[in-house]
C-alpha positions in Angstrom: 0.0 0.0 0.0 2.8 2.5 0.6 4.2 2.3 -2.7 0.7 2.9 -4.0 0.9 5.9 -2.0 4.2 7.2 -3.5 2.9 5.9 -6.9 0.1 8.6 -6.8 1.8 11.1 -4.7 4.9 11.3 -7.3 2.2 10.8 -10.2 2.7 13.6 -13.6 -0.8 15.1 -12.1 0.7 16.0 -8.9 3.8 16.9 -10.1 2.4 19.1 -13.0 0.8 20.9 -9.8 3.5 22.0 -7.8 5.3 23.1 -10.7 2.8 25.3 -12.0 1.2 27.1 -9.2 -0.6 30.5 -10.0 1.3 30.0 -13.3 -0.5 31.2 -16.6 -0.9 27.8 -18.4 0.8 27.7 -22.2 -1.6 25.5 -24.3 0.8 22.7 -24.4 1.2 22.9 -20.6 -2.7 22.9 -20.4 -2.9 19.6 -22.7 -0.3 18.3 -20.6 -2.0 18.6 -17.0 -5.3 18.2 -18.7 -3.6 14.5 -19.8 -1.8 14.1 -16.2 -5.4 15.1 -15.0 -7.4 12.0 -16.4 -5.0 9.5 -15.9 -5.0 10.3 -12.0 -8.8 10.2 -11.7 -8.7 7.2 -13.4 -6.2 5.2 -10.7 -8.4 6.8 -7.7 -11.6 5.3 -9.7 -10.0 2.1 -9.0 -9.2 2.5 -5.4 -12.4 1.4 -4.1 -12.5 -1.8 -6.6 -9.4 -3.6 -6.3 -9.1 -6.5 -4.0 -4.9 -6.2 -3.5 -5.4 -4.2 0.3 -7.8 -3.8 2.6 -10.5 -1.2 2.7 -8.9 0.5 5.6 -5.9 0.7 3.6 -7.8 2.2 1.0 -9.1 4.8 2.8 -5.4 5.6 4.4 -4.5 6.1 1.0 -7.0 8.5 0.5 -6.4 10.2 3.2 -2.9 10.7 2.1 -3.8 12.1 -1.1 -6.2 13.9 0.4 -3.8 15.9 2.7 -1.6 16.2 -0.8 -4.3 17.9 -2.8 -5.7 20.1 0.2 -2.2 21.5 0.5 -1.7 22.0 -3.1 -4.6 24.0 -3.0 -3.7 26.0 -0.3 -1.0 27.6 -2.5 -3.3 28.8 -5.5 -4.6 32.2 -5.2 -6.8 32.1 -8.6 -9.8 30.3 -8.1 -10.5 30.9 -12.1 -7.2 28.8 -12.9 -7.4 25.6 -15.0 -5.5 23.9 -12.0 -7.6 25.2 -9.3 -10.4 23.7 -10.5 -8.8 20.4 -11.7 -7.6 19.9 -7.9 -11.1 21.1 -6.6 -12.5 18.1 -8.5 -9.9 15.6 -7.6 -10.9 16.8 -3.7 -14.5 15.7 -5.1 -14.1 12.5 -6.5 -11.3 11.3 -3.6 -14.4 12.5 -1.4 -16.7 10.1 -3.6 -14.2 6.9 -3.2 -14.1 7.6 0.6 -17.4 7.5 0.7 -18.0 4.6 -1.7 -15.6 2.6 1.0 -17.0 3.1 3.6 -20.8 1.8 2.2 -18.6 -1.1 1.0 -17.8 -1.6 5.0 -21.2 -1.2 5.8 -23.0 -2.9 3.3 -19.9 -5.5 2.5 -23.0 -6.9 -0.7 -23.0 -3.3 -2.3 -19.5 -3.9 -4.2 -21.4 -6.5 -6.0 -24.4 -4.7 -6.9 -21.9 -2.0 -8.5 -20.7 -4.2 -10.2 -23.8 -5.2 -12.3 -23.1 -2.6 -15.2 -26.7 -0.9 -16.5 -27.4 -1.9 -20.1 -28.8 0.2 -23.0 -30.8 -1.3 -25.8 -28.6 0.8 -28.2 -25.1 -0.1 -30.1 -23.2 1.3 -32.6 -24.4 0.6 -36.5 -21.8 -1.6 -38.2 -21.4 1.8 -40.2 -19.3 3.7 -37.7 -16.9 2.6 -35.2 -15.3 3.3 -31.8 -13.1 6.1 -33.4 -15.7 7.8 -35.1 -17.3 7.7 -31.5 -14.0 9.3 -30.2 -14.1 12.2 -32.2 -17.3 13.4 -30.7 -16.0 12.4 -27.2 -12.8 13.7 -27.5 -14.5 17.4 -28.6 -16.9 17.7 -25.9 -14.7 16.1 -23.1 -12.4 18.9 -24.2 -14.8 22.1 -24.4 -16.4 20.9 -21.2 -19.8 20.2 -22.4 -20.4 18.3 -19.4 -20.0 18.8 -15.7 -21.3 16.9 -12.5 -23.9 17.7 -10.5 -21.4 20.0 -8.4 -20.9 21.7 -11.5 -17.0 20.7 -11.3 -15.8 19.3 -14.5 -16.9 16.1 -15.8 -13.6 13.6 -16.4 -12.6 12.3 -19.8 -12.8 8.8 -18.0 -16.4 9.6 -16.8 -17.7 11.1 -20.2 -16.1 8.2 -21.7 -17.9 5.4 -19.2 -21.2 6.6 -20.2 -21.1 6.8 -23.4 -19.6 2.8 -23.1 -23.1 2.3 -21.2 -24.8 4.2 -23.8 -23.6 2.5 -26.8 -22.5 -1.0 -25.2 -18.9 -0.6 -26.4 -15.4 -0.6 -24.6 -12.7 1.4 -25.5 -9.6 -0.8 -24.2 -7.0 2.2 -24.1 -9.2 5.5 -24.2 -6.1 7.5 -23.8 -4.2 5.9 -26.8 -7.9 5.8 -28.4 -8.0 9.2 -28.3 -4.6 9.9 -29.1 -4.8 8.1 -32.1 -7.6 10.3 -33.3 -6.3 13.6 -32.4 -2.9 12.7 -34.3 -4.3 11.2 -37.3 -2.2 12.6 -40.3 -5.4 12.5 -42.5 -9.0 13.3 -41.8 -8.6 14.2 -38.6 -12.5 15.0 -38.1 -13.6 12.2 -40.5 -17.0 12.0 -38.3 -17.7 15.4 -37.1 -17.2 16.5 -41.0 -19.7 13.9 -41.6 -22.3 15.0 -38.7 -21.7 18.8 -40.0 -22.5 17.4 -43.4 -25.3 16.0 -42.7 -27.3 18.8 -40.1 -26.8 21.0 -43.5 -28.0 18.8 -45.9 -30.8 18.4 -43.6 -31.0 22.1 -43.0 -31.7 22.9 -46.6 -34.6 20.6 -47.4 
């Protein structure tokens, strides 16, 4: 458990953040952290799931990032800053996993009805595929078209999870997923020209 503890505490999000406090964000900095950003909500997602420590050790190692994050934000004095608000969601969600542990302790049979993954009568036509599904995610993940029901940002990882539900796909690597798209060397918006395309078409009938 400690090494997961200096895993996250030494993780590119948290480093990113003592680096750049109150620092005006270049865009590649802001890719960066926003990057750094998913992958860390995307390791405390898991805390609560995996089986390798207890759940009291889970919630040590929440605590511990906890104490990190708090103290990180102690040092930022714009509350309109990119990394303000990043950390003010990561308080959030590690706020969510505590709370997820301890109705795990409580109620030791909820893990299993979280498990049970909600099903949507809808797929994806053979037409189109995960990628072309990317594109859309990776465009409103990145505007910020959603938000949770603190109004905090809504994670790449969690925009991408319900649009799995929605369209009963995986996407085994979302990060190299999206990567792939965004550094295509040919029709990069292949799908979105295609959407466009079709909204006028439609538009002049």
């Amino acid at each position: 458990m400690q090494k997961s503890v200096k895993r996250l505490e030494k993780c590119d999000f948290i480093v990113q953040l003592f680096a750049l406090i109150d620092k005006p964000l270049r865009d590649d900095e802001r890719k960066s952290l926003n990057i750094a950003y998913n992958r860390f909500v995307n390791r405390i997602q898991q805390i609560s799931k995996q089986d390798g420590c207890s759940r009291l050790d889970s919630l040590q190692l929440l605590a511990r990032i906890r104490e990190t994050l708090v103290q990180l934000l102690e040092n930022y004095n714009d509350s309109a800053s990119l990394q303000y608000m990043l950390i003010r969601s990561s308080l959030t969600l590690v706020d969510f996993e505590k709370q997820m542990i301890y109705l795990q302790l409580k109620y030791p049979g909820i893990r299993e009805i979280a498990a049970q993954r909600r099903h949507s009568p809808l797929k994806i036509s053979k037409r189109f595929t995960n990628s072309d599904l990317m594109e859309v995610i990776a465009a409103l993940s990145a505007v910020g078209f959603f938000c949770q029901q603190d109004d905090s940002p809504a994670t790449f990882m969690q925009v991408i999870r319900e649009f799995e539900t929605l369209c009963n796909t995986s996407f085994k690597n979302p990060d190299n997923c999206r990567w792939a798209v965004l550094n295509r060397k040919n029709r990069l918006t292949h799908f979105l020209d295609t959407l466009r395309g079709t909204l006028v078409e439609l538009s002049q009938k």
